[in-house]
Wavefront OBJ file of the C-alpha trace (Angstrom):
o trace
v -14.387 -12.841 40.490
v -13.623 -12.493 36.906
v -14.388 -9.119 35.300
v -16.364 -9.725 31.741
v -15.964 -6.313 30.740
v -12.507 -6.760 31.351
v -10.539 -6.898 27.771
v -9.304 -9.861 26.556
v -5.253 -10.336 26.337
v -4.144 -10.006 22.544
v -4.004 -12.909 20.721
v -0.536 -13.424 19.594
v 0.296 -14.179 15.996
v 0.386 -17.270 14.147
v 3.942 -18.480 13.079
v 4.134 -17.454 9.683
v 2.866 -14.202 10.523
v 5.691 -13.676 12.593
v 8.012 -14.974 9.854
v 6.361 -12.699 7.706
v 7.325 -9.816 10.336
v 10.682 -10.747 10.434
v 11.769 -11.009 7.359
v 10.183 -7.649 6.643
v 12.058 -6.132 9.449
v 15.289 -7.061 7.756
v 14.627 -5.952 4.432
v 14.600 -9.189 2.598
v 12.897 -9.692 -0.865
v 9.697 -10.550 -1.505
v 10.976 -13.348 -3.549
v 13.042 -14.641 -0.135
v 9.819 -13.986 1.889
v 7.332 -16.690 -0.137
v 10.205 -19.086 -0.750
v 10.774 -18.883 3.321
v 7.102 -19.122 4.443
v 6.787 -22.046 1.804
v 9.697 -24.194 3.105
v 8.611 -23.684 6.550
v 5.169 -24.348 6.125
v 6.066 -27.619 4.421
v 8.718 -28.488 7.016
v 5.390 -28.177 9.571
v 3.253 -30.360 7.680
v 5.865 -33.379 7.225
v 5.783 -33.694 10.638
v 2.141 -33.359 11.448
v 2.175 -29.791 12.051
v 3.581 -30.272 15.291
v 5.088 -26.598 16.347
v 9.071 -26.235 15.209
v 9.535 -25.520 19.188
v 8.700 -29.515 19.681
v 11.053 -30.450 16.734
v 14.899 -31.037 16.766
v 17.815 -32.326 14.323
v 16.280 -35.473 13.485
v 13.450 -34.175 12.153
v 14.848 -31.342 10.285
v 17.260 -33.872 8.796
v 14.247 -36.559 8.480
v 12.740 -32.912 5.884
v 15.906 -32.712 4.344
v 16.243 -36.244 3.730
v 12.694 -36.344 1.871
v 13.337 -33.871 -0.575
v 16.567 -35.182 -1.425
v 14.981 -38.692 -2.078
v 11.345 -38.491 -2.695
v 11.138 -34.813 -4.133
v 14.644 -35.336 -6.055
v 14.933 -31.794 -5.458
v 18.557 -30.035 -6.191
v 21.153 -29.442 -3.995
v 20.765 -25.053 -3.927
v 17.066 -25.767 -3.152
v 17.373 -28.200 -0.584
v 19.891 -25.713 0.640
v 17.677 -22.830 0.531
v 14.948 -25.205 3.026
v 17.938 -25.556 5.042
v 18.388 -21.476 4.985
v 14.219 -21.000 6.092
v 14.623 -22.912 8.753
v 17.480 -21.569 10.121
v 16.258 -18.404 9.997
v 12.971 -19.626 11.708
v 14.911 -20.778 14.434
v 17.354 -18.343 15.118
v 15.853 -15.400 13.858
v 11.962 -15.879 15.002
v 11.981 -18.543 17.693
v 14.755 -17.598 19.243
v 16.448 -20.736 19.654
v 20.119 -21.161 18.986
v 20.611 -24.317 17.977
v 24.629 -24.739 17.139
v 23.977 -28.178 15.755
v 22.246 -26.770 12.757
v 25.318 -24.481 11.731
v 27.293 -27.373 11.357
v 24.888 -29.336 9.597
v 26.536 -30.371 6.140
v 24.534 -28.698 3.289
v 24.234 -30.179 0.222
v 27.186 -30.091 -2.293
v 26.714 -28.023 -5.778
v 28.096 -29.849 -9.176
v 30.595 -28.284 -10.636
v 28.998 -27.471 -14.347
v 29.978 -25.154 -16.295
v 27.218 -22.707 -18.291
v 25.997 -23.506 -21.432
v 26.347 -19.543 -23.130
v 24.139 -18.878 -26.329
v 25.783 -16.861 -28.972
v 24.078 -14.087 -30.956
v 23.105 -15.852 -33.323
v 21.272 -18.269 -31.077
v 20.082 -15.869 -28.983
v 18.373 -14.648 -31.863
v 16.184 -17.367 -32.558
v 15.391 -18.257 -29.503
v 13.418 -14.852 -29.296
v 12.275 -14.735 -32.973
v 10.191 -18.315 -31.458
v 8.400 -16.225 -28.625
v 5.266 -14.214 -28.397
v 3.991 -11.965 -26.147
v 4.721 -10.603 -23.210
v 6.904 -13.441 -22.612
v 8.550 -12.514 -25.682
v 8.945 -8.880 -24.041
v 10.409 -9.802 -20.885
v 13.100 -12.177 -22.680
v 14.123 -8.998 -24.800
v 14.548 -7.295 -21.495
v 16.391 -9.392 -19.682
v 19.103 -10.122 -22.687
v 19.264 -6.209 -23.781
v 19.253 -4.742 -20.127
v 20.793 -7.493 -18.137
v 18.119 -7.516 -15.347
v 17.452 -10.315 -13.590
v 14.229 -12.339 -13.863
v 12.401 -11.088 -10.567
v 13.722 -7.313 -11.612
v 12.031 -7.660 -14.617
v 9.149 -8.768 -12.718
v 8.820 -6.348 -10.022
v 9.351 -3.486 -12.202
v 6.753 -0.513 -11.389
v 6.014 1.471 -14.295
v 7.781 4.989 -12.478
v 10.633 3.449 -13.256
v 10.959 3.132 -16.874
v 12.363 6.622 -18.106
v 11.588 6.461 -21.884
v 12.667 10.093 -22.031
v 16.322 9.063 -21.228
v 15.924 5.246 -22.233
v 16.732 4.279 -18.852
v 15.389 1.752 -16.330
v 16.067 2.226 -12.817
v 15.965 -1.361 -10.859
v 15.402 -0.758 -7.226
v 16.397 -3.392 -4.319
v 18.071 -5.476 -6.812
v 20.875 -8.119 -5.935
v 22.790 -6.739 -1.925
v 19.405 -4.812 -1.593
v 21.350 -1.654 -4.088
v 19.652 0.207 -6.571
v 21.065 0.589 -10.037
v 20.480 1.806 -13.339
v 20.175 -0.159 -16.474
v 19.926 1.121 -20.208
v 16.810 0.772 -22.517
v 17.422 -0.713 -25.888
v 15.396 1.338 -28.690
v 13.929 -1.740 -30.236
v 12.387 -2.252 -27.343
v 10.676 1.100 -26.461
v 7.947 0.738 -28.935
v 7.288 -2.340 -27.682
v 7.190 -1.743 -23.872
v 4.962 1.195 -24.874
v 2.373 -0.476 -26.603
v 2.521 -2.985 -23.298
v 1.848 -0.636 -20.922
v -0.657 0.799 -23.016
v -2.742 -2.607 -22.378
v -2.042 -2.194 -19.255
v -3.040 0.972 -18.791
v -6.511 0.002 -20.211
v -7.022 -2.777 -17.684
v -5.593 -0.393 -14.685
v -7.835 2.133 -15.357
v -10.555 -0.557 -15.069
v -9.510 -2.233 -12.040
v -9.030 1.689 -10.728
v -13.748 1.808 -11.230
v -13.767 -1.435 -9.166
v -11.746 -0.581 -6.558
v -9.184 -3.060 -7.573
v -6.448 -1.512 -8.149
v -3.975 -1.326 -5.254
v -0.724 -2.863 -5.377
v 1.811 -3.769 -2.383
v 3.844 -0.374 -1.571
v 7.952 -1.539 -0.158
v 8.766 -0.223 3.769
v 6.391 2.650 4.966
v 4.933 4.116 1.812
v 1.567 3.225 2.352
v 1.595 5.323 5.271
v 3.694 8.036 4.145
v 1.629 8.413 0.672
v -1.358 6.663 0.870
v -3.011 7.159 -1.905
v 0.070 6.157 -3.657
v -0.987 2.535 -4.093
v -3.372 3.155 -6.155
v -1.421 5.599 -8.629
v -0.597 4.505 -12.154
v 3.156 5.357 -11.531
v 3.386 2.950 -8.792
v 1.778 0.024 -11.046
v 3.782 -2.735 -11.986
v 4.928 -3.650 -15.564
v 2.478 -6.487 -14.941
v 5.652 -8.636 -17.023
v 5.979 -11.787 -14.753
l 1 2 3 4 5 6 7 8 9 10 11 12 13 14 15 16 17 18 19 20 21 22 23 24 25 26 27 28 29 30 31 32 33 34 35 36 37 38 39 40 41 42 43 44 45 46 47 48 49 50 51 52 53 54 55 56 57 58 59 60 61 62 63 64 65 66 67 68 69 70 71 72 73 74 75 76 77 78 79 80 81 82 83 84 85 86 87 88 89 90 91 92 93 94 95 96 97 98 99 100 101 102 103 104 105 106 107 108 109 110 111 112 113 114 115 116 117 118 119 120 121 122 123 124 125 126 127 128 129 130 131 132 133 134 135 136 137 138 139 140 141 142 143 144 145 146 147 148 149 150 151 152 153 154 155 156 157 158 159 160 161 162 163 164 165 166 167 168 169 170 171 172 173 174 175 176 177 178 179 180 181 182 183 184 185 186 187 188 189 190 191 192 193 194 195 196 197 198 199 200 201 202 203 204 205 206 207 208 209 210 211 212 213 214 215 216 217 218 219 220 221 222 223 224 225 226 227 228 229 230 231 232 233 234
């Protein structure tokens, strides 16, 4: 006789919610995280989200195949589809699948950079405006990348020593980067604005932001602090 005070086993997680796990385990970016769960989820769909367990090298090749052809996409992203669902293999399902390390990934052509000089530089950012305009001036006077610039919390921005310190950046190292003066004033009066609308959001309740690895349990309250904000630049 079945007891129906008895509790219920645990339903386990959905797929991507283990993904999501996973990758957080190892430390990847958040950047890494939504282009995995993206390529994965698609890869489920082509095939009428049928579960990965039921799929094999033709159909992962049959994925491939599509987005070479019918999405045109280029070879480093079709590689990075190949990446997502390697890792959902191997590193969630737990299926080794040798096959799939010898798959042939997509060659790169060999271009070489087209490099602005000052000069060019130059107009290209007298033609921009706002905080688009900001974030170009950033990323040519401090050499940040584009999701640095993007993730960047406002405790790191050290006007006092015209510094920026870029956390997690490329190899998961920190690093420090200098802060132009021209651009001081203007990241000032930008976080200014922001300011304004955080201390809005803060009335509503609204104003929590994602905290990295186990900061939201070791400060709690720090999510909803103004130093752990972020530039708001992407």
């Amino acid at each position: 006789m079945v007891n129906a005070n008895a509790p219920s086993a645990p339903t386990p997680p959905k797929l991507l919610d283990q993904v999501r796990d996973k990758i957080r385990v190892k430390h990847y970016s958040i950047r890494t995280e939504t282009q995995y769960l993206q390529w994965i989820k698609r890869f489920i769909y082509f095939h009428g989200k049928q579960h990965p367990r039921d799929l094999g090298a033709a159909e992962i090749e049959a994925f491939l195949s599509h987005l070479a052809t019918a999405g045109n996409v280029s070879a480093s992203t079709q590689n990075q589809a190949l990446s997502a669902l390697l890792f959902l293999y191997r590193e969630v399902l737990g299926i080794n699948l040798p096959w799939m390390e010898t798959m042939v990934r997509a060659k790169k052509p060999q271009r070489l950079p087209v490099v602005l000089n000052r000069t060019e530089v130059g107009l290209v950012l007298e033609r921009m405006e706002g905080t688009y305009s900001l974030m170009a001036r950033l990323l040519y006077g401090t050499g940040m990348r584009l999701m640095e610039c993007c993730l960047l919390r406002v405790k790191d921005i050290d006007f006092g020593q015209r510094e920026i310190l870029i956390r997690d950046g490329k190899g998961g190292k920190d690093r420090v980067t200098m802060l132009p003066e021209t651009l001081i004033r203007p990241l000032q009066e930008h976080l200014t604005k922001r300011r304004w609308l955080y201390d809005e959001d803060l009335g509503k309740g609204m104003a929590e932001v994602f905290l990295p690895d186990a900061l939201a349990r070791k400060y709690p309250k720090a999510a909803s602090e103004w130093a752990w904000q972020p530039g708001r630049l992407g």
